[in-house]
C-alpha positions in Angstrom: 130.3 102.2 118.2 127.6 102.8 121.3 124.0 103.1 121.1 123.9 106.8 121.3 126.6 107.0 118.6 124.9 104.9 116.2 121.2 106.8 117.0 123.0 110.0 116.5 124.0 108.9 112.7 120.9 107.9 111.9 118.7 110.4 113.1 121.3 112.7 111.3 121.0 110.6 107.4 117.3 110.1 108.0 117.0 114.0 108.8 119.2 115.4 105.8 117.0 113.0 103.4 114.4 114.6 104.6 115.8 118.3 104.2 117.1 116.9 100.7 114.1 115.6 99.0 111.2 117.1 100.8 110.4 119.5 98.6 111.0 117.4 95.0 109.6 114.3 96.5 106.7 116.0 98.5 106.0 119.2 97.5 102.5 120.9 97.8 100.7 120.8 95.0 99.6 122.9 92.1 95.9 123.5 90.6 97.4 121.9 87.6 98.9 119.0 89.2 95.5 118.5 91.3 93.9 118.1 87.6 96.7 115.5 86.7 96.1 113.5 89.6 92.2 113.2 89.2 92.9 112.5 85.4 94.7 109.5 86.6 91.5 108.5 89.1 89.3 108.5 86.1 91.9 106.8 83.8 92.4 103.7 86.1 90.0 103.5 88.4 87.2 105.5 86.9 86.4 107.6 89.8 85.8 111.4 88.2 86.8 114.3 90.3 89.3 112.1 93.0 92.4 113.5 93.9 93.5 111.2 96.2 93.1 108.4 98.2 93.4 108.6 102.1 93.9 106.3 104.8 95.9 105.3 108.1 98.9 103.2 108.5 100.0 102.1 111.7 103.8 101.9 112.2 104.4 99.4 115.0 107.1 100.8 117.6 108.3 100.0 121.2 105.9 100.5 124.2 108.2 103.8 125.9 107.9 105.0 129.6 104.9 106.6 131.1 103.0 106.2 127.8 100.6 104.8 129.2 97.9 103.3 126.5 98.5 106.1 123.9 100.2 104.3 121.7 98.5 101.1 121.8 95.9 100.7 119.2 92.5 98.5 118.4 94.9 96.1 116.6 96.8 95.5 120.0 100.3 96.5 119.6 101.8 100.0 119.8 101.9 102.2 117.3 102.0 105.5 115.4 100.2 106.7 112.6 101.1 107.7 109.4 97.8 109.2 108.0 98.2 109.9 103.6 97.0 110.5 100.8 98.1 108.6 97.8 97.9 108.8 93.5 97.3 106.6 91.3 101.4 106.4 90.8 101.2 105.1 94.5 103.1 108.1 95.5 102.2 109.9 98.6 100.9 113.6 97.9 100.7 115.0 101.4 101.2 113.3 104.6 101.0 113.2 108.9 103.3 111.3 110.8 103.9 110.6 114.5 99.8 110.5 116.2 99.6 108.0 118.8 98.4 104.7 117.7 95.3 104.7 120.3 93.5 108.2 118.1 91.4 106.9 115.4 92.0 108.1 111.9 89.3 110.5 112.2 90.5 112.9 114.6 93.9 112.3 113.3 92.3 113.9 110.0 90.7 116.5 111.5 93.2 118.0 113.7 96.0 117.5 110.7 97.1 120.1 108.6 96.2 118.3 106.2 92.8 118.0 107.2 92.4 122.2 108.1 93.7 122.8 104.3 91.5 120.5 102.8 88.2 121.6 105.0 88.9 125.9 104.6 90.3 125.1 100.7 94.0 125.8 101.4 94.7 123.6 99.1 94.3 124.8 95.7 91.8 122.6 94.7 90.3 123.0 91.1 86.6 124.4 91.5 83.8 122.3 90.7 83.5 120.7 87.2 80.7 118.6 85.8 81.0 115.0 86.2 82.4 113.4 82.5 79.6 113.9 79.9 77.1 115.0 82.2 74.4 117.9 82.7 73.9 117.9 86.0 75.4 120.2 88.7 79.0 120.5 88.9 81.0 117.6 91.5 83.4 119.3 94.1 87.0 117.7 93.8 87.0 114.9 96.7 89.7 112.4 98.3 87.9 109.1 98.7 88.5 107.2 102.4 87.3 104.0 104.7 84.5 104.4 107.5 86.9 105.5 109.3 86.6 108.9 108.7 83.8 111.3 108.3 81.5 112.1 105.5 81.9 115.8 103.8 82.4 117.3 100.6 85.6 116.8 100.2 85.7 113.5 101.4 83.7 110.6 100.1 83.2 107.5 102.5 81.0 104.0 101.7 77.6 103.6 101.6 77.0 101.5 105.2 76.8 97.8 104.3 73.5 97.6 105.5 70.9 97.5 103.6 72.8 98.3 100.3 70.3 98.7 97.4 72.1 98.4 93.6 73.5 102.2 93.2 74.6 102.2 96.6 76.6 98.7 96.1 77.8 100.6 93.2 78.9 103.7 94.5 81.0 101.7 97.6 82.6 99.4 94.6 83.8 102.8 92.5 85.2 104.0 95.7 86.8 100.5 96.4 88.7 100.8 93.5 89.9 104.2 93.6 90.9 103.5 97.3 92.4 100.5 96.7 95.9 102.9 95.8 96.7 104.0 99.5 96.3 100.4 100.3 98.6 99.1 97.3 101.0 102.4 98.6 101.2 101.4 101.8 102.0 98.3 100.7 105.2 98.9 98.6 106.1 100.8 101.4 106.3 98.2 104.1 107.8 95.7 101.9 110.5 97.5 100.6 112.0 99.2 103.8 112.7 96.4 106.1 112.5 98.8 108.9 108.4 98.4 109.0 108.8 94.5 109.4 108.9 94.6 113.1 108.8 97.3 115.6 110.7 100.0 115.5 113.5 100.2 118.5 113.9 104.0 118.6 112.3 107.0 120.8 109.1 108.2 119.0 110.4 111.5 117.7 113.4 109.8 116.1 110.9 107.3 114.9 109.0 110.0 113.0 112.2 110.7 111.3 113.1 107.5 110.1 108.8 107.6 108.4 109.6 110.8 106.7 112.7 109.7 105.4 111.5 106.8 103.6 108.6 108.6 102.5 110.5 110.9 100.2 112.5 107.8 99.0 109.8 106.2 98.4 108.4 108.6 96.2 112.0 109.3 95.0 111.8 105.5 93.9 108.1 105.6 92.2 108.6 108.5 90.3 112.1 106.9 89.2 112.6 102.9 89.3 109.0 101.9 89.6 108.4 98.5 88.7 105.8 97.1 87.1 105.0 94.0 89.6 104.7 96.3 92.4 101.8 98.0 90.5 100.0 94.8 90.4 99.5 94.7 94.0 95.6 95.3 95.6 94.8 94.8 98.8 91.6 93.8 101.1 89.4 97.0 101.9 88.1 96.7 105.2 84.0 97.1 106.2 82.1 99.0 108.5 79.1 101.0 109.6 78.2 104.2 109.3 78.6 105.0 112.9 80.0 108.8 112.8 77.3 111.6 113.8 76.9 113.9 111.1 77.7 117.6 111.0 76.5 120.2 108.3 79.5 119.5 106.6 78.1 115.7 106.4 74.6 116.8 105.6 76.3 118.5 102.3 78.6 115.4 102.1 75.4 113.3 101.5 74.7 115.8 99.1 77.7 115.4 97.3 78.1 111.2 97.4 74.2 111.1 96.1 75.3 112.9 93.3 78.5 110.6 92.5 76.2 107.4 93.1 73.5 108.8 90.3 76.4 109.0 88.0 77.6 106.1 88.5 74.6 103.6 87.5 74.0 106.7 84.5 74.4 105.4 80.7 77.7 107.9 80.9 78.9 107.0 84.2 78.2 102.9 84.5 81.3 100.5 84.0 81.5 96.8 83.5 82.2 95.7 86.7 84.9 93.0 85.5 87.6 96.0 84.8 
């Protein structure tokens, strides 16, 4: 068969799984289901009030004409980015494909959907609760991210490595380990579509095809034939500074992260740090 044939079938298969399994695989989620997901933050990785952890993947693809350095990111290849944010199930609850690899994942954040929902609380997230067993005011629900992204209330960032004291050192390892799931997601990913092994020979919009189909089959996959050595997986976090400006949605960010890291080195809220 020619190129254009074969291009044709599989932009047609990867669209219809798509169509198919979009909305069992991917579908936006309930209050309720936003409560299961942070249960399963404070089961195993006892972070309260999560639901979800976020962060960038870049997809390595061919350089195409007149693009110029858009797709070419800080890692030195070309890319695009598939921006999501993952359970504890390693499932991926709401995604962004198809920004060029050369944006960093904060803007990508902001200007996504994703992003606009979570900022003007499109998203059904539960209100407010008190932290487990404590008195003080009531946590927002959060998603936890890298440095790469900027500080809110509804997104919780590291402490900058500088200068850590203890509950700061604390705080960054509680987020570590709830974060640590997008990184093991992204992981299972990769290795089981071969696709991701090398870069992708297709156009960029048919490339953004072939992500979202594999992103439903993925989570067709977890939710149905997980297996239990894929969930032993962690990966290495990354470091950085805290190098974004902040807004008044950082200022009450701060706010909010203060109020996690007091809970965390609390009688109720501490951990052994060997689990």
């Amino acid at each position: 068969m020619g190129t254009s044939t074969i291009a044709g079938m599989v932009r047609a298969t990867c669209s219809a799984i798509w169509l198919t399994l979009k909305s069992l695989m991917l579908p936006h989620p309930t209050r309720q289901q936003w409560l299961d997901i942070a249960q399963g933050f404070l089961e195993r990785a006892q972070f309260p009030n999560c639901i979800g952890a976020l962060d960038g993947k870049h997809i390595r693809v061919k350089k195409t004409l007149n693009s110029g350095s858009q797709y070419y990111n800080y890692k030195q290849f070309f890319s695009v980015v598939l921006l999501a944010l993952a359970d504890t199930n390693y499932r991926f609850i709401i995604i962004d494909i198809g920004s060029y690899g050369s944006t960093a994942d904060v803007r990508i954040f902001s200007s996504s959907r994703m992003g606009r929902w979570l900022q003007s609380d499109q998203l059904d997230v539960p209100q407010p609760a008190s932290l487990p067993g404590s008195t003080r005011p009531p946590a927002p629900y959060v998603v936890v991210g890298d440095e790469g992204f900027a500080l809110s209330s509804h997104l919780m960032r590291p402490f900058p490595r500088r200068g850590l004291d203890g509950k700061r050192w604390n705080f960054n390892y509680r987020l570590s380990r709830a974060r640590r799931f997008v990184e093991c997601a992204f992981g299972i990913f990769s290795n089981k579509w071969r696709v991701f092994q090398s870069a992708i020979q297709l156009a960029p919009q048919n490339v953004n095809v072939v992500i979202k189909a594999c992103v439903v089959l993925h989570n067709y996959i977890r939710t149905h034939e997980a297996t239990p050595d894929e969930d032993a997986q962690v990966y290495s976090l990354p470091s950085g500074g805290e190098a974004l400006l902040l807004g008044r949605s950082g200022y009450a960010g701060l706010r909010v992260r203060e109020l996690f890291a007091d809970y965390f080195i609390s009688p109720i809220g501490s951990i052994p740090f060997h689990q």
